[in-house]
C-alpha positions as MATLAB code, in Angstrom:
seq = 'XXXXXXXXXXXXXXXXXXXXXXXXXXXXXXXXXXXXXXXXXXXXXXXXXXXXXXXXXXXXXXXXXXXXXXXXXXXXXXXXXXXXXXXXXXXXXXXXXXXXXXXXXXXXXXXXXXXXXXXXXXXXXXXXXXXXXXXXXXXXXXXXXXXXXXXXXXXXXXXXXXXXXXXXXXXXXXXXXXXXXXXXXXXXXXXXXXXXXXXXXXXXXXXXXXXXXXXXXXXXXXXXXXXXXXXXXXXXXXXXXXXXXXXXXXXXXXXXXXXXXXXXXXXXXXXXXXXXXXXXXXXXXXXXXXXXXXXXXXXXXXXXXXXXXXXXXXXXXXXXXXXXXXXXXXXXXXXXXXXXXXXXXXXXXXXXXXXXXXXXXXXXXXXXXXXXXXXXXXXXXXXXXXXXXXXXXXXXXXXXXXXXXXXXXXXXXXXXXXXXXXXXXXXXXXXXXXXXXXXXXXXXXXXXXXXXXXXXXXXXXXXXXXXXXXXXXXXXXXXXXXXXXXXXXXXXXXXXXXXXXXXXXXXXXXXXXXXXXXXXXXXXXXXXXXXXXXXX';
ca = [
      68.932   88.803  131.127;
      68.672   91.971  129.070;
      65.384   93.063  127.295;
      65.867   92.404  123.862;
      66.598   95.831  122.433;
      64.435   97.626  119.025;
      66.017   97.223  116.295;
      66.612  100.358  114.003;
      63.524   99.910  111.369;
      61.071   99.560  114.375;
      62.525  102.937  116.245;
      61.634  105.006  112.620;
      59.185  103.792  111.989;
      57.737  104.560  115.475;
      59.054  108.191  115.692;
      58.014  108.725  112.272;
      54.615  107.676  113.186;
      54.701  109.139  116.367;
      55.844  113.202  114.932;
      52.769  112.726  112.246;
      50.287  112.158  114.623;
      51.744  114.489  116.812;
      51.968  117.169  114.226;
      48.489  116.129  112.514;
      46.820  116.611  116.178;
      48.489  120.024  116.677;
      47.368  121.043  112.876;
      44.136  120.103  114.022;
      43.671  121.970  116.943;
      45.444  124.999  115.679;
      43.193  125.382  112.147;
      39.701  123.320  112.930;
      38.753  126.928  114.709;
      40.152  128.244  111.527;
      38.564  126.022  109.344;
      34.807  126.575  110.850;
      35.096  130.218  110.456;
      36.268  129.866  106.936;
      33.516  127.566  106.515;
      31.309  129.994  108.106;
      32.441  132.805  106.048;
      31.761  130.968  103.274;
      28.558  129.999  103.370;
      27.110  133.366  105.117;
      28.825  135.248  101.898;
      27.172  132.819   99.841;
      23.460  133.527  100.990;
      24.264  136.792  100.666;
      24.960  137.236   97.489;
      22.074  134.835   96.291;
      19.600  137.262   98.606;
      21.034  140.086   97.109;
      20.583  139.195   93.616;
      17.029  138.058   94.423;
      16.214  141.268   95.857;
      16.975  143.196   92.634;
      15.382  140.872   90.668;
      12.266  142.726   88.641;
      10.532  139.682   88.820;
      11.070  139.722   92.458;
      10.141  143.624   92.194;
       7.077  143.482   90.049;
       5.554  140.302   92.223;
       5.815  142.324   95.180;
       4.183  145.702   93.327;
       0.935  143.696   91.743;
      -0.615  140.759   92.706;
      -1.111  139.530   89.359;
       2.958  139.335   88.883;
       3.395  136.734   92.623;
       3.168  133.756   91.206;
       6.357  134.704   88.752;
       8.280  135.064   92.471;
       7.547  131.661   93.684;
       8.712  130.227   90.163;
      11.895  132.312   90.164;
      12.848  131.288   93.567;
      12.400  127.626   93.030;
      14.436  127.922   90.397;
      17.389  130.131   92.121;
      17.032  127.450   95.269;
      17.660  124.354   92.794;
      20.832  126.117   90.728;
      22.275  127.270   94.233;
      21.498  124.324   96.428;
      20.130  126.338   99.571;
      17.773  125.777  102.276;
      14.900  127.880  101.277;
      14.351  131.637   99.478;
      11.405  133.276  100.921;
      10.303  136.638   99.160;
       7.846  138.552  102.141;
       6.171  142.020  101.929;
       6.201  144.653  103.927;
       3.925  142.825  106.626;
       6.071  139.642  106.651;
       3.788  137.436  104.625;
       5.073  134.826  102.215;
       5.315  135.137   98.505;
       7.855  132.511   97.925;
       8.197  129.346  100.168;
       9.895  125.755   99.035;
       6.862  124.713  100.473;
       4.119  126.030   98.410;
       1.004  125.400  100.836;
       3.085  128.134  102.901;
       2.971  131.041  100.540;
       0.794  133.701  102.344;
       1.115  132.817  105.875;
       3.645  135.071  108.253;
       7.221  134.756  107.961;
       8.105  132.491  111.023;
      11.347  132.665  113.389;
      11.224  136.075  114.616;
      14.717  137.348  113.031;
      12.930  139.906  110.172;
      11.950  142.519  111.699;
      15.516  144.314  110.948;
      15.515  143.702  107.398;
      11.629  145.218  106.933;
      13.764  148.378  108.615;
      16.365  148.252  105.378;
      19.011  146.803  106.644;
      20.965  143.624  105.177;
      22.129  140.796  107.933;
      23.230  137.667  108.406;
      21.371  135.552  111.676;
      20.648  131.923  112.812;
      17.154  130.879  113.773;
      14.798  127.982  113.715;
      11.787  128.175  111.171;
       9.259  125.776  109.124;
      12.308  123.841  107.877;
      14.441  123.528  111.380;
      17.206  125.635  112.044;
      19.494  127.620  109.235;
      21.877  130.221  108.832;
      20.217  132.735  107.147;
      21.002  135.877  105.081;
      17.993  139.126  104.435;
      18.343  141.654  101.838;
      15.657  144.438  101.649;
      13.723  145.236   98.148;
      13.086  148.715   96.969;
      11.298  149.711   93.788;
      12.473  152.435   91.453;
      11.743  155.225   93.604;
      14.193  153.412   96.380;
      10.976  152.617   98.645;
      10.978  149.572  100.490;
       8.430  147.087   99.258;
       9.556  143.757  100.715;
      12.514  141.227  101.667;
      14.457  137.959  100.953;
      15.366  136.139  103.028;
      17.781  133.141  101.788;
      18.328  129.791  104.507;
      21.405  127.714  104.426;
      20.462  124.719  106.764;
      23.508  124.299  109.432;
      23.446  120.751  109.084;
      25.335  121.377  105.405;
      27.425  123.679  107.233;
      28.391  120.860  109.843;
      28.853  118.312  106.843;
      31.228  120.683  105.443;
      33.018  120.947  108.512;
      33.085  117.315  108.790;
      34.525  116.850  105.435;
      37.772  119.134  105.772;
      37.881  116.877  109.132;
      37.692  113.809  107.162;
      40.268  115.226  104.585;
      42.571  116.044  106.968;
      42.241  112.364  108.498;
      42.733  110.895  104.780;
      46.081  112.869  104.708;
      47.205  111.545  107.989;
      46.718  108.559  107.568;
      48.544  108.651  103.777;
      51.221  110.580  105.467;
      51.166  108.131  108.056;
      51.491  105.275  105.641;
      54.234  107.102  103.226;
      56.031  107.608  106.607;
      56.315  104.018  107.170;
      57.587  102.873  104.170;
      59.879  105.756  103.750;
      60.763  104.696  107.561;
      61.369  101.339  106.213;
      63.298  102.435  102.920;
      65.547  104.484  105.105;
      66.423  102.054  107.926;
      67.594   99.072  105.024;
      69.480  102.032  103.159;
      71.297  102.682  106.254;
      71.951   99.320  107.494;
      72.988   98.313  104.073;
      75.541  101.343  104.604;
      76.110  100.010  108.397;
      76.735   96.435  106.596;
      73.658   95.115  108.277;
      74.540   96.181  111.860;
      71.911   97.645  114.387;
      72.737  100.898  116.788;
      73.522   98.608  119.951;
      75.349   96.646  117.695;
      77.762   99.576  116.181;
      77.410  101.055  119.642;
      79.485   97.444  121.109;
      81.803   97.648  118.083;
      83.072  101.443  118.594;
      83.305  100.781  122.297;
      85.153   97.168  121.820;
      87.507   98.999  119.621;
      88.315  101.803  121.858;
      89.172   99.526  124.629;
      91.246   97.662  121.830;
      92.996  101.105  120.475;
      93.929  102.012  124.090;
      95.379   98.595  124.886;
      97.492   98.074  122.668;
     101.454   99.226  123.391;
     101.916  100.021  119.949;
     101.494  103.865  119.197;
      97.854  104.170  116.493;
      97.010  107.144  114.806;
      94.611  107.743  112.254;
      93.959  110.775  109.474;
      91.511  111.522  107.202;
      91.912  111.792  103.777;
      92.675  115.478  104.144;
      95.837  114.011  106.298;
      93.767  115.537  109.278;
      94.324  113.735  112.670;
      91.265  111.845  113.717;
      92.434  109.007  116.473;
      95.070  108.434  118.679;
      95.704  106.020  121.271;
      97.727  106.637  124.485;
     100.390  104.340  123.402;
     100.948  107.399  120.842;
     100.060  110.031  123.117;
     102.914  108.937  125.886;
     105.720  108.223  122.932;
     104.836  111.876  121.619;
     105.188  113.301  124.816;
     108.690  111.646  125.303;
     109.754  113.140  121.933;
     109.069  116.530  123.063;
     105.230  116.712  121.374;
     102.253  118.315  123.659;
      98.893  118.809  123.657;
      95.827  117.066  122.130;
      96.795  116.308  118.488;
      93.441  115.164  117.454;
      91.916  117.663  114.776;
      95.223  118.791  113.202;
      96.532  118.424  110.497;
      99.648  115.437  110.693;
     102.097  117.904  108.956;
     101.332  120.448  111.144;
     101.848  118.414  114.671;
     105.119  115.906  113.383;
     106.326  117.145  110.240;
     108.533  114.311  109.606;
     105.472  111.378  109.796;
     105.421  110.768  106.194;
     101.652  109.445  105.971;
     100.317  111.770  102.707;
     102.420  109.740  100.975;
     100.181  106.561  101.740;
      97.177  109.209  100.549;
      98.348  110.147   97.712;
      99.668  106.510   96.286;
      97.135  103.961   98.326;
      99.829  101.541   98.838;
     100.974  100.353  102.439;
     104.302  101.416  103.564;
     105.465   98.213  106.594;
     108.915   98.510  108.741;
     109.984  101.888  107.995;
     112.431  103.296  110.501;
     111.838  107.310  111.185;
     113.059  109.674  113.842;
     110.679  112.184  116.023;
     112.519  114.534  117.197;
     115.396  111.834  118.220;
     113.303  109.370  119.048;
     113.875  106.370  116.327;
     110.798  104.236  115.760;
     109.234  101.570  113.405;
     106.250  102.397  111.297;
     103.619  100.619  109.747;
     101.185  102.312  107.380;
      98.420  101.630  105.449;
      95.558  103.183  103.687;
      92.155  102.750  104.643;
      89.477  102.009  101.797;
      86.083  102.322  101.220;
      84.544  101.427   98.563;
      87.746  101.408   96.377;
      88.465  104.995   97.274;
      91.133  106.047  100.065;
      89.779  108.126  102.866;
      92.447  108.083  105.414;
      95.106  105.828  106.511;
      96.281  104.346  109.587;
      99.506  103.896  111.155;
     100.895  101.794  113.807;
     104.853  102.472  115.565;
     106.856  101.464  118.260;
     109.455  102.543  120.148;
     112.847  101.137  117.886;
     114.416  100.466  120.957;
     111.886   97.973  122.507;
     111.901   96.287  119.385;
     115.358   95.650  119.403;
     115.694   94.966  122.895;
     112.851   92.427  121.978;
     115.355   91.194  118.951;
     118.310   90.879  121.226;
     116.304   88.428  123.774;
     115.097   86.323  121.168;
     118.346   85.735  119.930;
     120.355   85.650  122.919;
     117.278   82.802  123.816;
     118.005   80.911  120.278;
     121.915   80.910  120.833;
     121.627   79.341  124.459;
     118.960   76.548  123.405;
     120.902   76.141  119.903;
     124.770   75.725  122.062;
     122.633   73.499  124.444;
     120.930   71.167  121.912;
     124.685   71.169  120.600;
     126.136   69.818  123.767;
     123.421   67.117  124.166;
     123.667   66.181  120.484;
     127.898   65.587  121.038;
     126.837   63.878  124.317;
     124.472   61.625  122.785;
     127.647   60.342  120.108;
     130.110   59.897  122.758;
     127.424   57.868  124.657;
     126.617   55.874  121.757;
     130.765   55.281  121.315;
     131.299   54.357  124.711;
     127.644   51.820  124.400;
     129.581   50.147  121.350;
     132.290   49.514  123.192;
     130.928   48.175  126.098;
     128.873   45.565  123.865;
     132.147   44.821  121.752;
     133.877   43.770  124.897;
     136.610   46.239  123.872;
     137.270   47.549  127.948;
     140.749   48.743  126.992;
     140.040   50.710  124.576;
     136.788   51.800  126.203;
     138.936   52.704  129.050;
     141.641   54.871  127.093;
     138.514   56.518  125.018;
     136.844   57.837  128.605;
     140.282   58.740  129.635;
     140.957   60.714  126.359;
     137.695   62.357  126.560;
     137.481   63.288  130.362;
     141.301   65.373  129.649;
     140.175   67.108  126.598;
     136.555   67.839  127.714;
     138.477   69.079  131.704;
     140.799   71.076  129.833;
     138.474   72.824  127.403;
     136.275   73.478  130.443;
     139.438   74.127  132.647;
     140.278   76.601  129.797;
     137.115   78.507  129.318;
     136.052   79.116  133.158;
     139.465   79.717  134.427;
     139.607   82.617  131.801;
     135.997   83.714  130.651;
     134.846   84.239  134.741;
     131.064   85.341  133.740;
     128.909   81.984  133.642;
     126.053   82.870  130.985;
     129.549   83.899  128.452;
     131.373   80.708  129.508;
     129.002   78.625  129.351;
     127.764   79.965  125.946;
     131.235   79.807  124.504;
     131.389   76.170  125.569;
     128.143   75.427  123.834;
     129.237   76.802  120.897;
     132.407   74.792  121.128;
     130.179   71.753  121.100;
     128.103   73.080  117.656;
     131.437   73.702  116.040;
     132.718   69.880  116.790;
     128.981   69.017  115.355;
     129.280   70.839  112.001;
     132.999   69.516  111.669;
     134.397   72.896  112.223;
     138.047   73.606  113.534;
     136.404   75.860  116.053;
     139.116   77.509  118.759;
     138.580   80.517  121.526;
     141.558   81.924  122.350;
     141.737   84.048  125.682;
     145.045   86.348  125.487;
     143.892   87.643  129.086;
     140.982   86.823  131.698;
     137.778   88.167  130.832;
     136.459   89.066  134.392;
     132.642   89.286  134.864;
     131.242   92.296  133.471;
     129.041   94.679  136.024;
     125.990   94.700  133.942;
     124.059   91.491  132.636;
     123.141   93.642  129.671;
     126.514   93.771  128.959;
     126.957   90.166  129.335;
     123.511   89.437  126.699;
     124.948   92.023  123.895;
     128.496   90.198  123.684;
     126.879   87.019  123.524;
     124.773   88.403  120.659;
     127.732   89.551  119.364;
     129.478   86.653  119.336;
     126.702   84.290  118.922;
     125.668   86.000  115.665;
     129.235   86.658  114.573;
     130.522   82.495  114.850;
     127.295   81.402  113.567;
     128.057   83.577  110.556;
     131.720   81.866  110.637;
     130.605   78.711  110.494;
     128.210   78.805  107.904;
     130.901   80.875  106.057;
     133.248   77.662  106.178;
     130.421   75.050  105.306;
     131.582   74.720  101.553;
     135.619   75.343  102.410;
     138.144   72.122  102.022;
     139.547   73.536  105.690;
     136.710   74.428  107.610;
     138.943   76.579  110.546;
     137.446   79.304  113.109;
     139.852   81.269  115.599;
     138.290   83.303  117.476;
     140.253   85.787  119.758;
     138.969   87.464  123.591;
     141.063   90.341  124.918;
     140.239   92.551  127.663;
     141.981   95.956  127.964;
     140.510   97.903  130.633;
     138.114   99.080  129.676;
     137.260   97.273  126.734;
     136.652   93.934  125.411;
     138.551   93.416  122.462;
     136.826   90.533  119.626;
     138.806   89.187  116.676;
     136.833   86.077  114.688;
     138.552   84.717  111.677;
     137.539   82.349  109.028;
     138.793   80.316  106.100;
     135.630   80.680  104.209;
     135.459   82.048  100.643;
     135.816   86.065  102.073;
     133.875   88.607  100.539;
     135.187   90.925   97.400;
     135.849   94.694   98.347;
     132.005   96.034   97.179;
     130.381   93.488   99.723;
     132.214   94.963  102.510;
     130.082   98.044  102.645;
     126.887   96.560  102.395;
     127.809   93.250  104.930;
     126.124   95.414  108.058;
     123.280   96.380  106.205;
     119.710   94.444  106.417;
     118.530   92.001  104.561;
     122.154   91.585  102.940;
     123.214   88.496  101.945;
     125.186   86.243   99.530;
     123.580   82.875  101.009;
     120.167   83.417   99.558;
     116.685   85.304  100.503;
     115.695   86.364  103.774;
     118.576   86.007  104.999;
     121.247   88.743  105.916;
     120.474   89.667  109.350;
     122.815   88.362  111.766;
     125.972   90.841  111.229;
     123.002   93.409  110.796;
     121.964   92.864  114.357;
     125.696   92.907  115.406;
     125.953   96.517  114.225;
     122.920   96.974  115.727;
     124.335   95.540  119.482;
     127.509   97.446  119.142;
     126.348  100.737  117.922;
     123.543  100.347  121.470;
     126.489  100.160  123.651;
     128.771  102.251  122.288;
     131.367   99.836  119.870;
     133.212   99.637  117.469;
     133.427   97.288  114.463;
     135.544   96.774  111.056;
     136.245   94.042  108.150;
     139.681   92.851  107.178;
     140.191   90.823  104.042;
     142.649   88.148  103.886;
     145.144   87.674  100.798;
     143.947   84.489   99.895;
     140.421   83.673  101.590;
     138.258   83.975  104.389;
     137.986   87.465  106.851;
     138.698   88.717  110.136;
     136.206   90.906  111.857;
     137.067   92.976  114.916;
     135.187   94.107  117.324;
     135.853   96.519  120.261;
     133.085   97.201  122.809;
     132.933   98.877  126.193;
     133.220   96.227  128.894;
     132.499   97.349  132.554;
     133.756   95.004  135.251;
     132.046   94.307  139.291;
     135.993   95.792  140.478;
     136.367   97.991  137.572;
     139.860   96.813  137.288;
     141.643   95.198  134.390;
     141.951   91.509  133.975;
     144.664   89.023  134.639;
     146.629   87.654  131.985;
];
């Protein structure tokens, strides 16, 4: 069983966490060196400056001349020590002894920690030694008089434990920001991950990850043809299904990144841009290649930013067409037959129970010769067995619907050489005595005559009917689809005879008769096993 995998909020907030500590650790180790020696700097100009300004003091100056001035030096340096919050001021003479001390019980003892001697030669330093008060950074200025003699020194502590602290509290700063930036990083983590998963509509990486693979797998398995634009009509997807159609038409090369114009002029998709309405069943031609297209626009939220379109090959499709409906006509002629089997069984039942064995006996007679010579007639002249047997079911549908229906065979129709050939004439005829019969439906004399000629080396269809006809404007639009006087969706039956005839190379044409009904004729290419002509 698989680990249970992070889910997106968790993985933020752990790399945001984890690049601020990583960056907070760096910071630290590339400015705490910084930092000290800032601190450092700090603090040693500090004592300076305070040992400096004691040293020109004329308090300082006068203390250090007359003894009856010293006692003004240890009150001035308290005083300095408490406004600048440093270790100690000491003011010595010349011989190192103490005029000033924070510690007043040490005023005239020896300056102790061994780092004066330099500053009773007249020079100004900074050093760090251990005295009375523990160990301090400490700063010495010498002080002259007014004849620029040399009368003394100050000498000005800062205790390194304050410079530590001070240390320790950029440390502790720089801790208080981390873990802020730590915190803000988290919730902004957080804040992030639900913005994005609202825009992900609630779905988590492995999650999106399954999708986009499911759907390639989907894209590339389908036989339809998919491509996709953007809403600058540039080519985004495509699916092999496309990709093998294209190349058939003549189209090379990866497609993906172009613009749709640019790669098949004639697709037609900006329209679905520009209007954001879906354009379903269009027929278009690539480059002689006819196919059906489906397109629609793809939304989000309520704005279009691309569209999609799906096509297939025409011809499948209305290979596809054909079988269904050569499929419907044989299971429609054979539910016929059983249904006019069914009646004649019921007849002959009557009889039996009437008693009536005469007349039973006549009936069977009267049906065996007219059922043995309508089959006698149609396979001693129709020779394929799929065409006779479908012309014998349709027979049977006409005596169902109470329709006059005849075949008339004016020479043999030998078995054609192709069973293609065999499926389009049924569909021809199928489509074409259907559309007879419901013609006649509504007619006082409900009569059908239809006529099978073969001329080498065509098959020659007549089918006539005594239905209502159509006017003169209704001829030109009879083929087209969808066209209709019986209603909606209806209208496609003739349409998929043009269809058939124009696939194998036809011919087909409307004559009106004076008073009612039509005769359509059909003339189709009809290859035979011998390739000879037919008997009559």
């Amino acid at each position: 069983m698989l680990r249970q995998k992070l889910k997106l909020h968790s993985i933020m907030t752990f790399l945001v966490c984890l690049v601020v500590l990583v960056s907070l650790l760096v910071t630290d180790l590339l400015i705490s060196t910084t930092i000290n020696d800032r601190v450092e700097e700090s603090l040693e100009e500090k004592a300076k400056v305070i040992s400096k300004t004691v040293a020109k003091s004329r308090i300082v100056k006068s203390g250090l001349q007359n003894e009856d001035y010293a006692e003004e030096i240890q009150e001035y340096s308290t005083d300095i020590r408490e406004a600048t919050n440093v270790l100690f001021i000491v003011v010595f003479d010349m011989n190192g002894i103490r005029k000033s001390h924070p510690n007043p019980e040490r005023i005239g003892e020896k300056f102790v920690g061994g780092d004066e001697k330099s500053v009773l030669e007249g020079k100004e330093y900074i050093s760090i030694s251990e005295g009375t008060l523990g160990k301090s950074l400490r700063a010495f200025a010498p002080v002259y008089d007014e004849n620029n003699k040399q009368i003394g020194a100050v000498a000005v502590g800062i205790s390194l434990e304050k410079v530590d602290e001070a240390i320790d509290l950029g440390h502790e700063n720089l801790i208080i920001g981390s873990f802020i930036g730590i915190l803000v990083g988290i919730i902004g983590a957080y804040v992030v991950a639900r913005y994005i998963k609202k825009i992900l509509f609630g779905l988590e990486p492995l999650a999106i990850a399954k999708i986009l693979e499911e759907r390639n797998t989907m894209l590339q398995s389908v036989h339809e043809g998919v491509i996709a634009v953007d809403q600058d009509s540039t080519i985004t997807l495509v699916n092999k299904s496309a990709i093998r159609m294209f190349k058939r038409a003549g189209l090379t090369g990866n497609p993906i990144g172009m613009r749709v114009d640019e790669f098949i002029p004639t697709f037609e998709i900006e329209s679905v841009l520009r209007t954001g309405q879906p354009e379903l069943d269009e027929e278009q031609s690539i480059n002689g290649i006819s196919i059906l297209v489906n397109r629609v626009p793809l939304i989000v939220n309520k704005q279009v930013v691309g569209a999609i379109s799906t096509f297939r090959d025409k011809t499948e499709m209305n290979q596809l067409a054909e079988q269904l409906t050569g499929v419907r006509t044989y299971a429609e002629a054979l539910r016929a037959q059983s249904h006019e089997f069914m009646n004649k069984l019921h007849v002959i039942l009557g009889m039996v129970r009437m008693g009536y064995k005469d007349e039973l006996t006549e009936f069977i007679h009267t049906l065996v010769d007219h059922r043995n010579h309508e089959v006698g007639h149609v396979t001693k002249n129709i020779k394929d067995p799929a065409l006779a047997g479908f012309i014998m079911g349709k027979l049977s549908y006409g005596r169902e619907e109470n329709v006059n229906l005849s075949i008339v065979t004016k020479s043999v129709i030998p078995e054609p050489k192709h069973s293609d050939t065999a499926h389009e004439v049924i569909t021809i005829l199928g489509n074409l005595i259907d559309n007879a019969i419901e013609a006649v439906a509504e007619s006082t004399n409900k009569d059908i005559e239809v006529i099978l000629n073969y001329s080498h080396p065509h098959l020659l269809i007549n089918v006539t009917d005594s239905g209502p006809g159509l006017s003169k404007e209704m001829v030109d639009h009879v083929f087209e689809k969808g066209f209709s006087t019986k209603g909606p969706n209806r209208g496609y039956g003739l349409y998929l005879v043009r269809k058939s005839i124009e696939k194998i190379g036809g011919d087909i044409s409307i004559r009106l008769k004076p008073a009612s009904g039509i005769s359509i004729y059909v003339e189709v290419p009809f290859e035979t096993q011998t390739g000879g002509e037919g008997d009559d």
